[in-house]
N, C-alpha and C positions, 0 to 999 in steps of 0.2 A: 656720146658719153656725157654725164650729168658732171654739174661743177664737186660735187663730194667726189665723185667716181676717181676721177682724174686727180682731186688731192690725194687721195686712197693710194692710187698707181703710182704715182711720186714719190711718198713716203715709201711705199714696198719695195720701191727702186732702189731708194737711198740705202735701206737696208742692207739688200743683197748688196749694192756697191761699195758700202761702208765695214758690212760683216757687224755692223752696232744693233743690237736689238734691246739694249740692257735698258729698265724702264729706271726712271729718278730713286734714288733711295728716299722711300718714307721715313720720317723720321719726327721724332718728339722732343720733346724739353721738357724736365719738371726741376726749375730754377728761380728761389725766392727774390735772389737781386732782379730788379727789372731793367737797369744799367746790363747789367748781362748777359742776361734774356735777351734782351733788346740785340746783342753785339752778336751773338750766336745765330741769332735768326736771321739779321743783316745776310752775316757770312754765308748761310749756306742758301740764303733763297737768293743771292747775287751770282748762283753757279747752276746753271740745268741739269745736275749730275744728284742733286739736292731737292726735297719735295719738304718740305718742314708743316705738319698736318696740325701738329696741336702742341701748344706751350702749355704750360702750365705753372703757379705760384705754388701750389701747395701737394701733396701727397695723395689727399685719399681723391679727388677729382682724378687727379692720373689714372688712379687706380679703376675706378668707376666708369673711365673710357676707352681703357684699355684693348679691353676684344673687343671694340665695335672699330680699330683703326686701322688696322690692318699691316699696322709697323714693320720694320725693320730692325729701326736700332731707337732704342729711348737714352735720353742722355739724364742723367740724375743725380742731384745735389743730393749730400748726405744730411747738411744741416736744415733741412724743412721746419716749416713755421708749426706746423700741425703732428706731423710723425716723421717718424727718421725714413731717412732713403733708404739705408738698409732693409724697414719694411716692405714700402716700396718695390724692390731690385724681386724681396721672396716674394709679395704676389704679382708683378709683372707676369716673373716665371711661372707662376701656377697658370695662368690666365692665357698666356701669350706666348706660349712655350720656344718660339720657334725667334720672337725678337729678342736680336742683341740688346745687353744694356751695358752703358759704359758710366762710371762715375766720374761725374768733374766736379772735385772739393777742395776745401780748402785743411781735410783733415788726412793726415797723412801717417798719424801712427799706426803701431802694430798692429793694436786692437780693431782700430775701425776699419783698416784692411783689409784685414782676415775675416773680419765678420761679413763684409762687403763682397768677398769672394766666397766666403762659403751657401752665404745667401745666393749666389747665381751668376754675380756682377762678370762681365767677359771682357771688360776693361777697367783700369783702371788710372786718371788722370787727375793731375795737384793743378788747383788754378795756379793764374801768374802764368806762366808760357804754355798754359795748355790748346790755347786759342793760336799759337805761332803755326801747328802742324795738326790741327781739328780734323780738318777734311781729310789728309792723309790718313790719319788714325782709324777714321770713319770705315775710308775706305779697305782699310788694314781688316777691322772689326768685323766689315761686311765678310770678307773673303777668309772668313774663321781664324785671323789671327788674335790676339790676346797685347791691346798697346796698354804700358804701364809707363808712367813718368821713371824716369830712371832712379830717382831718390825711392818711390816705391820697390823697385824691382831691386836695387840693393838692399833694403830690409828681406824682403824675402830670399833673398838668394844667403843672408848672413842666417836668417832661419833655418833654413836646408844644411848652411853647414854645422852652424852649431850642433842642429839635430844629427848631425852624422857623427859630430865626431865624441857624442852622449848616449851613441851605444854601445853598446858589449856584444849584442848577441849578433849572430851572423842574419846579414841585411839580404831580404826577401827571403828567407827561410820558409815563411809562414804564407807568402804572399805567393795566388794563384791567379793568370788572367785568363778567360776564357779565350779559344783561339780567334772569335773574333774581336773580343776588347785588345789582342795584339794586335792583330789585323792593324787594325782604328789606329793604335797607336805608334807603331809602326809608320804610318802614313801620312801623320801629323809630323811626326819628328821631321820628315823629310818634309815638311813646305807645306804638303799638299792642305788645300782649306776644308772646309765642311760640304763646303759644295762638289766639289771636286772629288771627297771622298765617299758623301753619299754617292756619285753617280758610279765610279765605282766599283762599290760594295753591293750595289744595286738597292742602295738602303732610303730612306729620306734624312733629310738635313736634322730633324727631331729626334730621328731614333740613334743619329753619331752623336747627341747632343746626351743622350738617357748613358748610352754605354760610357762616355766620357764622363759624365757624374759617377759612376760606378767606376770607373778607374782612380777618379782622383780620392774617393772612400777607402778603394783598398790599398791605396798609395799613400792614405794620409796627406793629399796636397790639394791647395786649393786654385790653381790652375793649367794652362795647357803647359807653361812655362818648367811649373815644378816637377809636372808628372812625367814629360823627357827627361828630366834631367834625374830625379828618383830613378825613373825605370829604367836608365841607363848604368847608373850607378848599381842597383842591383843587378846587372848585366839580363834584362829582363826583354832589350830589344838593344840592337846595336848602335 
């Protein structure tokens, strides 16, 4: 047996013995502090769970090398020297349909939120302690959850109620989900991630990702967080 042969067999041992096959999360930065950049990169390239492929200062470069990386998760500043990250977050998506993006800014109102989430954003994080539980987050993100700083996640949860309690007409009246956007939705509420549901649904991770866009349209919410809680409140899944 050749010296590659016998690394080869060792690793494949480890595997089976360990049950770990999971490969590093690819992952990006498009972050204009370079103080920041600098502290993010540290962190995730000082852990083997972490592969950090390409940073980036400005916007449209992210954008330009997007499909050729192969990502997982892009992390993106909203305040860009060149264009906003919100454009950014919509052509990721168009590009790279299948990578998480998660924003870490330092702008946290309503508007830039929502804009942030309806462009695609699958997380959303306030500098200042967003660096204390990054990695967790990451790893939240990867396994289809939705991390929000919790100052975010009370504007939109105070949105949901406002809007609930500014209507008249009877709530899902009008609102149909096909039996598999329940399906989907149904199975988010309970935990399960994107991977887990594609397998399954017997679906891929993209196409829970298209139904899930088309739920939170006819739910009017902008993401996994609102659309349980909408579709429950309309009594639409339990």
């Amino acid at each position: 047996m050749n010296a590659a042969a016998h690394i080869r067999s060792r690793h494949l041992g480890t595997e089976v013995a360990t049950g770990k096959s999971e490969k590093p999360i690819r992952t990006a930065i498009v972050e204009d502090d370079p103080a920041l950049r600098k502290m993010i990169v540290s962190l995730l390239q000082a852990d083997s769970n972490y592969a950090v492929v390409a940073e980036f200062a400005e916007g449209k470069p992210a954008i330009e090398a997007v499909q050729y990386l192969a990502l997982d998760i892009i992390l993106i500043d909203i305040g860009l020297p060149d264009i906003s990250g919100i454009d950014v977050i919509g052509r990721v998506k168009m590009l790279c349909p299948e990578c998480s993006t998660m924003v870490i800014t330092t702008f946290g109102d309503e508007k830039t939120v929502t804009a942030a989430l309806e462009a695609g954003a699958d997380g959303y994080l306030l500098k200042g302690n967003a660096l204390d539980e990054l990695k967790r987050d990451i790893h939240a993100l990867r396994d289809g959850g939705s991390p929000l700083s919790p100052m975010v996640a009370r504007k939109l949860l105070n949105r949901l109620q406002n809007k609930t309690i500014g209507e008249e007409t009877d709530p899902g009246s009008e609102t149909s989900l096909t039996r598999r956007e329940h399906e989907i939705l149904e199975m988010i509420a309970k935990g399960f991630s994107y991977a887990e549901t594609s397998k399954i649904c017997g679906i891929s991770p993209a196409t829970v990702h298209s139904h899930l866009k088309r739920i939170y349209r006819k739910l009017e919410v902008h993401s996994k967080t609102e659309a349980v809680y909408e579709a429950r409140r309309r009594s639409l899944i339990h």
